[in-house]
C-alpha positions as CSV (number, residue, x, y, z in Angstrom):
1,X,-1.3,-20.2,11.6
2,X,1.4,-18.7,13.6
3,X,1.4,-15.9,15.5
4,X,4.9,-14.2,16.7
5,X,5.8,-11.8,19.5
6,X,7.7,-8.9,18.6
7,X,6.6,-6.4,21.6
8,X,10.4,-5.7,22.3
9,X,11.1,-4.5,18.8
10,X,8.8,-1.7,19.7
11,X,9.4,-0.2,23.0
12,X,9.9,3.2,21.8
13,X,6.4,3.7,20.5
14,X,4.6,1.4,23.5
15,X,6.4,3.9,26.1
16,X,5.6,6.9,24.4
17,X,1.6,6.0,24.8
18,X,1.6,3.1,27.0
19,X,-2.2,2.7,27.4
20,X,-3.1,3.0,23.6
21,X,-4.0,-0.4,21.7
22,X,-3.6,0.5,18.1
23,X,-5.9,-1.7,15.9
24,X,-6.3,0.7,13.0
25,X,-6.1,-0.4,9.5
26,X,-5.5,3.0,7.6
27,X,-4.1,4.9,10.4
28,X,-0.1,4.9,11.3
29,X,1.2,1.8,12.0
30,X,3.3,1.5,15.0
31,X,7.2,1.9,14.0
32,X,10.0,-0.3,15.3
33,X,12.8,0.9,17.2
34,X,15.0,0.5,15.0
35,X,13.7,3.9,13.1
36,X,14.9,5.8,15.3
37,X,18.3,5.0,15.3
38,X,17.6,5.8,11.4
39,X,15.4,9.1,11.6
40,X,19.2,10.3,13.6
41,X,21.1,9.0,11.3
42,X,19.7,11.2,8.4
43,X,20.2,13.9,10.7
44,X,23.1,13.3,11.2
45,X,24.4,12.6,7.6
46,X,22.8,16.1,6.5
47,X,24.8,17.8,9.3
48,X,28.2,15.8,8.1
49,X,27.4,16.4,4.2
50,X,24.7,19.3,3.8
51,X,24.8,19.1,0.4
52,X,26.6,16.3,-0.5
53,X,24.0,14.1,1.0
54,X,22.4,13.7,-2.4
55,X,25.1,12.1,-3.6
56,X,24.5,9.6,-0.8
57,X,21.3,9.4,-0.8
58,X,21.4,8.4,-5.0
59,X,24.1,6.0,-4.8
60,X,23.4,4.1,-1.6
61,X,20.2,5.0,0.4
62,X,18.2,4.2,-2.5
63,X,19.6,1.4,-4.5
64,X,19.6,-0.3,-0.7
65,X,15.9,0.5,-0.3
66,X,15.5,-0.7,-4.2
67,X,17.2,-4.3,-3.4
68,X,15.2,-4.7,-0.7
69,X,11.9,-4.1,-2.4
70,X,12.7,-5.9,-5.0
71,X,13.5,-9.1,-3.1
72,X,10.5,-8.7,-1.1
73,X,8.6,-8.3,-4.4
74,X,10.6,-11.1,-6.5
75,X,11.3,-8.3,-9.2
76,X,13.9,-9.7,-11.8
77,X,16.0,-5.9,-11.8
78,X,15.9,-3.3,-8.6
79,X,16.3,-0.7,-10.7
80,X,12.9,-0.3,-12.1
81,X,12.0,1.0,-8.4
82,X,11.2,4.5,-8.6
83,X,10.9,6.4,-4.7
84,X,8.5,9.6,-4.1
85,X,7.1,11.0,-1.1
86,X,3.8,9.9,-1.5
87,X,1.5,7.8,-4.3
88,X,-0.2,10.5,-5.5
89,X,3.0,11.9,-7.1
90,X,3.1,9.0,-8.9
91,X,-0.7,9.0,-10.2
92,X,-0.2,12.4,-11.6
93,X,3.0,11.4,-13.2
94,X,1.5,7.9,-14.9
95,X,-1.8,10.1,-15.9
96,X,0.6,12.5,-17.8
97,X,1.8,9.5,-20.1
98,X,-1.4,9.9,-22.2
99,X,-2.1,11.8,-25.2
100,X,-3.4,14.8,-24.1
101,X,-5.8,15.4,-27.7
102,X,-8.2,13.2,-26.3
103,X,-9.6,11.8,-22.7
104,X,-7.7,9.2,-21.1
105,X,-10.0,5.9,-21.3
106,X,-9.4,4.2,-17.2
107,X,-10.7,1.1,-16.1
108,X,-11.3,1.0,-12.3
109,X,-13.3,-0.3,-9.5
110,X,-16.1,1.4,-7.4
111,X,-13.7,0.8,-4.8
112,X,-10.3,2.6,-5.0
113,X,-8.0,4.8,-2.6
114,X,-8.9,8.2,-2.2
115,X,-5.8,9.2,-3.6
116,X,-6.9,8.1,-7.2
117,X,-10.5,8.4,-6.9
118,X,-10.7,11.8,-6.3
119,X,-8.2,12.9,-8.8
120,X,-10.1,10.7,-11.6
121,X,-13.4,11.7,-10.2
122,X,-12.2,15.8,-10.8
123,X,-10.5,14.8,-14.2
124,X,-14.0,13.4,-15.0
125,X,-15.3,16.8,-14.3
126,X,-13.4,18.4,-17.2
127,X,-14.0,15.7,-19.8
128,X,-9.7,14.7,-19.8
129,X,-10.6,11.1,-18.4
130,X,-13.4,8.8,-19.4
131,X,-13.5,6.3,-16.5
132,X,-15.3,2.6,-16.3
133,X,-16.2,1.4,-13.0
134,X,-16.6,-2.2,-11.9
135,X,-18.4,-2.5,-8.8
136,X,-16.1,-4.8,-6.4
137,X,-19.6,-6.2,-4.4
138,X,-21.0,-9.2,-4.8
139,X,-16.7,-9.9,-4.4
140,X,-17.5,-13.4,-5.0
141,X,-17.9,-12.7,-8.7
142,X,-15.2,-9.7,-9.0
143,X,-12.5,-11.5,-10.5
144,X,-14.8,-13.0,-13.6
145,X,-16.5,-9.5,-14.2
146,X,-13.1,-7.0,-13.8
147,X,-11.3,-9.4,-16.3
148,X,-14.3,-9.8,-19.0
149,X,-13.8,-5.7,-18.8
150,X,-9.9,-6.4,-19.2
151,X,-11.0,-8.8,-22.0
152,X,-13.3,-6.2,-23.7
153,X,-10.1,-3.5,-24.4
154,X,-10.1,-0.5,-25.5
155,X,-8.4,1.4,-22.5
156,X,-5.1,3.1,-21.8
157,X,-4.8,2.2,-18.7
158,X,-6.4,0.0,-15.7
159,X,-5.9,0.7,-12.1
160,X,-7.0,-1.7,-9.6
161,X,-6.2,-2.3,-5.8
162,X,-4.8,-5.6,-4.6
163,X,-6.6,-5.4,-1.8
164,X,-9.3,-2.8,-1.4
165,X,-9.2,-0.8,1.5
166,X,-13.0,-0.8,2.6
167,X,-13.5,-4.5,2.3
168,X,-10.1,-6.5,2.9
169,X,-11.5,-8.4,-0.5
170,X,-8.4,-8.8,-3.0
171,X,-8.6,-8.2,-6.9
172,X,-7.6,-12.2,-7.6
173,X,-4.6,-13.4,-9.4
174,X,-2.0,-10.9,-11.0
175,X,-0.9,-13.0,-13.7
176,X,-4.7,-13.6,-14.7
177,X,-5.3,-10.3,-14.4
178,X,-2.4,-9.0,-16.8
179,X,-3.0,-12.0,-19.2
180,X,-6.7,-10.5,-19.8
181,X,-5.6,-8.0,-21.2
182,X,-5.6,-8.3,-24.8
183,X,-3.6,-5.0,-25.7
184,X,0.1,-4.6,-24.5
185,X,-0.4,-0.7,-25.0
186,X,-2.8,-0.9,-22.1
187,X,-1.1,0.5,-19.0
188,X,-2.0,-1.8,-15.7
189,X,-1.3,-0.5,-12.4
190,X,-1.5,-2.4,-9.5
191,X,-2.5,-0.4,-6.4
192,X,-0.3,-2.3,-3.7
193,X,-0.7,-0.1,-0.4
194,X,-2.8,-2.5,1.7
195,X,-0.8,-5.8,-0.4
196,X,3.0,-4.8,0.3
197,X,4.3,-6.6,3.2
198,X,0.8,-7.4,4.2
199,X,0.5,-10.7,1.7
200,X,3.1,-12.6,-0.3
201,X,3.6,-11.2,-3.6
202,X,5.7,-12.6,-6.6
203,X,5.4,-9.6,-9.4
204,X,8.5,-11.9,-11.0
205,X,5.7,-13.4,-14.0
206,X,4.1,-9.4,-14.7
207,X,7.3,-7.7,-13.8
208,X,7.9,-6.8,-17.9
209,X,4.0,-5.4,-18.1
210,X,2.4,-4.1,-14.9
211,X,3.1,-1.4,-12.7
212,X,2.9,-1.4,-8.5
213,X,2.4,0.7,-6.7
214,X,3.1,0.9,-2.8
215,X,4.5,2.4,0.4
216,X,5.7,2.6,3.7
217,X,3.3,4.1,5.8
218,X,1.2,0.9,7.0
219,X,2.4,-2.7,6.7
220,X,6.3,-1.9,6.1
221,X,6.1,0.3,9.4
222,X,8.2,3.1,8.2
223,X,6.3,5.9,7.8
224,X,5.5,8.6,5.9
225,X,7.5,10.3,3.0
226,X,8.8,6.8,1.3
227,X,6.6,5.4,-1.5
228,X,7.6,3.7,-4.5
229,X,6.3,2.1,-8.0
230,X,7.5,-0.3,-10.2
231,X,7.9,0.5,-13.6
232,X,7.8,-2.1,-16.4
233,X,10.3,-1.0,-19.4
234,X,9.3,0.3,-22.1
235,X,6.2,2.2,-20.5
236,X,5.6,6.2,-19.8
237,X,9.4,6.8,-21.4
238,X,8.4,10.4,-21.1
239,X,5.7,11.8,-18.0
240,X,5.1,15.4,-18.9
241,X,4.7,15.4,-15.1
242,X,8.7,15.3,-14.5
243,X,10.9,17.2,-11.9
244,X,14.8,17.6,-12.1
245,X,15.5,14.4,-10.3
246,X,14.7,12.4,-13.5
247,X,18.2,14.7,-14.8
248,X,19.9,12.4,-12.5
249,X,21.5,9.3,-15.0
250,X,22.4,8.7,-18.1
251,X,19.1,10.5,-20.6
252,X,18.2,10.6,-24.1
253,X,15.4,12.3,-25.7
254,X,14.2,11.0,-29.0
255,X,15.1,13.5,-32.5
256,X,13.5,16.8,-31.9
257,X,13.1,16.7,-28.2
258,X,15.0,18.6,-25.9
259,X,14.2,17.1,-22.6
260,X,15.5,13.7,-21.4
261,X,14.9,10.8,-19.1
262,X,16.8,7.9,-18.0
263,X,15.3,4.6,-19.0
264,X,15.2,3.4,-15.7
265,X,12.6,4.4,-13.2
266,X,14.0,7.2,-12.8
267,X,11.9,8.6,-15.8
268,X,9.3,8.8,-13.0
269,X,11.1,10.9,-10.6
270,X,10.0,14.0,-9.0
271,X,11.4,16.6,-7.4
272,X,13.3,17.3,-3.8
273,X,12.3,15.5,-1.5
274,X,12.9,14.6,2.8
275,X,14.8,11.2,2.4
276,X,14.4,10.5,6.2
277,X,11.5,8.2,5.2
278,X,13.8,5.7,3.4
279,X,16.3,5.7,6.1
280,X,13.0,4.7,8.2
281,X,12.2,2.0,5.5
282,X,15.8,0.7,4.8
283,X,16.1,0.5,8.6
284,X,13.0,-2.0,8.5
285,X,14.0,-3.9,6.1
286,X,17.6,-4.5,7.5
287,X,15.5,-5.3,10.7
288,X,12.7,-7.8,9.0
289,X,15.9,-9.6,7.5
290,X,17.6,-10.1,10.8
291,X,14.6,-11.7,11.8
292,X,13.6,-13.7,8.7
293,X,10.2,-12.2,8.5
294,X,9.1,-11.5,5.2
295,X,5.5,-10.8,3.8
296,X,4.4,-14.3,4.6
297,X,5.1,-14.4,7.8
298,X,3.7,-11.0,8.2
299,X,0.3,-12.5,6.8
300,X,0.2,-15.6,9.1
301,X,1.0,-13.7,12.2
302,X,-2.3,-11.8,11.0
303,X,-4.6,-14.6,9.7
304,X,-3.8,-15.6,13.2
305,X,-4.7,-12.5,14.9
306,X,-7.8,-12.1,13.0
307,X,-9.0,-15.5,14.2
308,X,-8.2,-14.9,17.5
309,X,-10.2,-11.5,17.8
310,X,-13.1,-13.1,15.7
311,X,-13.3,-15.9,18.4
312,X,-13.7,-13.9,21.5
313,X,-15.3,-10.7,19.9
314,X,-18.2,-13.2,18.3
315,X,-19.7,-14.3,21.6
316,X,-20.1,-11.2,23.3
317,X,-22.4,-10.4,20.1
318,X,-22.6,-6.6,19.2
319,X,-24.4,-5.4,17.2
320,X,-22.1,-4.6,14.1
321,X,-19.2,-6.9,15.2
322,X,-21.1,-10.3,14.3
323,X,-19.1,-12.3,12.2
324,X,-22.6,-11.7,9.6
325,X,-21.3,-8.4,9.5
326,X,-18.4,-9.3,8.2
327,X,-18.0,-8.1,4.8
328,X,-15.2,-10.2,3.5
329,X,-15.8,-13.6,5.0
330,X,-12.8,-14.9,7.2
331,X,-11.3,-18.4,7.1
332,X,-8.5,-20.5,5.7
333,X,-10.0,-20.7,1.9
334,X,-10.8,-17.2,1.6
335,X,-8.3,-14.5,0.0
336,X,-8.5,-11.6,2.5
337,X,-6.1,-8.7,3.4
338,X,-4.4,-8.0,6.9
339,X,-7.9,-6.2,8.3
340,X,-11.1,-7.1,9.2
341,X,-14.2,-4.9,7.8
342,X,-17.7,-5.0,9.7
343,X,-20.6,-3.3,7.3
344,X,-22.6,-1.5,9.9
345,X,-24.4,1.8,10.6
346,X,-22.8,2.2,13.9
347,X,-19.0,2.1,12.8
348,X,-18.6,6.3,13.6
349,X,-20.1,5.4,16.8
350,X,-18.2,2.5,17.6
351,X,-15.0,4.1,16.5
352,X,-15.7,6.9,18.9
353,X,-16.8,4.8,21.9
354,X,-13.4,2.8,21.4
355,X,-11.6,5.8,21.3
356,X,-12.8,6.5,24.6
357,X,-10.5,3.5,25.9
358,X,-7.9,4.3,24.2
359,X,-8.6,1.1,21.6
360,X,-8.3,3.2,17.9
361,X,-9.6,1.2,14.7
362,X,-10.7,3.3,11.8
363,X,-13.9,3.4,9.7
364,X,-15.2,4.6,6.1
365,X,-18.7,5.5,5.9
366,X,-20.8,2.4,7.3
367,X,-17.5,0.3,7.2
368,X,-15.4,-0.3,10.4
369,X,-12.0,-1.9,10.0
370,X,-9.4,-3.3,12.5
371,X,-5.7,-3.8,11.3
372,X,-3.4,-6.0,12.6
373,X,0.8,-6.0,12.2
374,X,3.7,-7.0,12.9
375,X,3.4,-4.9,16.1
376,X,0.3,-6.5,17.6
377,X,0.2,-9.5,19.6
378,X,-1.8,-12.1,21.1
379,X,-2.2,-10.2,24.7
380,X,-2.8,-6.7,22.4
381,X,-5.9,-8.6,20.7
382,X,-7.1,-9.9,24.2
383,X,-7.2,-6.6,25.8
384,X,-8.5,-4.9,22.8
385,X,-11.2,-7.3,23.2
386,X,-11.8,-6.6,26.9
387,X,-12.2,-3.2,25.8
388,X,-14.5,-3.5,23.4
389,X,-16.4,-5.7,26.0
390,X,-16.2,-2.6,28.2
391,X,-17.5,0.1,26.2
392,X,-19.4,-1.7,24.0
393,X,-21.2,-4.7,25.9
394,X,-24.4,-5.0,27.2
């Protein structure tokens, strides 16, 4: 496993807070300098154009932003990237697909985003979804159980994570996953936020039949405000959820409808919106090619981190940091996302104790993660242990 070095890509953010070690999983990842430059830029092009920017921001900010996801994804055609501010746009806009004469029939996990399980779990409330739930624990037999309910039909839609993002556990293969389900009028959204840039993903094989859904904010180290989904053809032609960015292109609306949409993504667009995020993100991408990092090295340099930090955190032996209290296991066979999660009653405490030495991780509930990126290196991982040591220990 290889670990990279890439502390003077990020001097910005290090000299604004110079003491903080930033191992949080959910939290804001560290931005590279290079976002800067960008977050001026944007500035600046809305002070040259007002206006006008739209036109810039249509015919080159975002097909730029588009190629780049697309490579990074393997997708066959950039132009069934659709951008938004933030996922939950796009959740509203995918539930709006459905007929609305009857609830929506969702197959989930116990173990989804806030972002879609509160907005299923109010829908619930009002009798418009009727939602399944497979529980993602034991993970060992996740895969076989989520696809015999693939298997079993009978749903418009099925929304899973590829990685879940209180366990680090992964949903298995994509192309197993789509090829279990036997209905091609079943919408499949992949949930992507803790996958994008964190692990190697080829969507080339399901591009024609699943959605994905991702952003920014974590693991592409651009921030917030630039999110994006992939739409298959052919699926959702017309969200009722639709703002006047979908007018943009060429539309048609079938006989008797007034209202058109392109038949590119941009049948999912929304409404106005801050571009300064995509500058961020096409700034990072430009950046990450330079370099000739990709999502693969991004997971490497990770695995390696992880291993590192499990190796000097495991002797000092704290209670909720033992490698038992692990709840994904960690090691080269295993399938695991870019954080570790310990499963233990003391991860508010822990997170607060840390924060006291200015080492931030994250938790949910009795789960307490650590993150690592492109940011983070070697030396970060052994002070961040020393810390711990510190206020934890003894």
């Amino acid at each position: 496993m290889t670990m990279l070095d890439l502390s003077a890509h990020f001097t910005q953010f290090r000299a604004a807070a110079p003491n903080r070690i930033n191992l949080a999983c959910h939290s804001h990842h560290d931005w590279p300098d290079v976002t800067l430059a960008a977050q001026e830029l944007c500035w600046r092009d809305a002070a040259r154009l007002a206006g006008d920017k739209w036109g810039l921001v249509f015919s080159e900010l975002i097909p730029t932003v588009q190629a780049a996801i697309a490579k990074h994804l393997n997708l066959p055609d950039a132009s069934t990237i659709a951008v938004a501010p933030n996922t939950h746009e796009f959740l509203r806009r995918l539930l709006s697909c459905f007929p609305a004469d009857r609830p929506t029939r969702i197959l989930t996990t116990d173990a989804e985003f806030h972002t879609a399980r509160r907005q299923l779990e109010r829908l619930e409330e009002d009798g418009l979804v009727a939602v399944t739930r497979i529980a993602t624990e034991p993970f060992a037999s996740f895969g076989e159980r989520f696809f015999a309910a693939c298997r079993a039909g009978g749903y418009d839609l099925v929304f899973v994570s590829q990685v879940f993002f209180n366990s680090a556990a992964t949903c298995g293969d994509l192309q197993q996953l789509t090829d279990a389900l036997p209905s091609r009028d079943t919408y499949l959204v992949i949930d992507g936020y803790h996958g994008f840039m964190a692990r190697p993903t080829d969507l080339s094989g399901i591009a024609a039949r699943a959605f994905y859904l991702a952003g920014g904010y974590k693991y592409a180290m651009a921030g917030e405000g630039c999110c994006f989904l992939h739409c298959p053809p052919g699926y959702g032609a017309r969200p009722r959820d639709t703002g006047w960015f979908a007018d943009f292109g060429s539309l048609a609306a079938p006989p008797g409808k007034s209202v058109g949409y392109p038949e590119d993504a941009g049948r999912f667009l929304g409404a106005t919106f801050d571009p300064s995020g995509l500058y961020r993100l096409a700034a990072v991408f430009d950046w990450l090619a330079r370099e000739g990092i990709g999502a693969e090295q991004a997971h490497r340099h990770a695995q390696a981190l992880m291993a590192r930090f499990l190796d000097a955190v495991t002797p000092l032996n704290i209670a909720g940091l033992r490698r038992e209290d692990l709840m994904t296991p960690f090691g080269p066979a295993t399938e695991h996302g870019n954080f570790l999660t310990f499963r233990t009653s003391r991860a508010g405490e822990i997170e607060t104790r840390l924060a006291a030495v200015d080492m931030h991780c994250d938790h949910r509930g009795d789960r307490l993660r650590f993150g690592f990126g492109l940011s983070t290196t070697a030396a970060v991982v052994d002070e961040a242990v020393e810390r711990i040591a510190r206020a934890l220990a003894g």
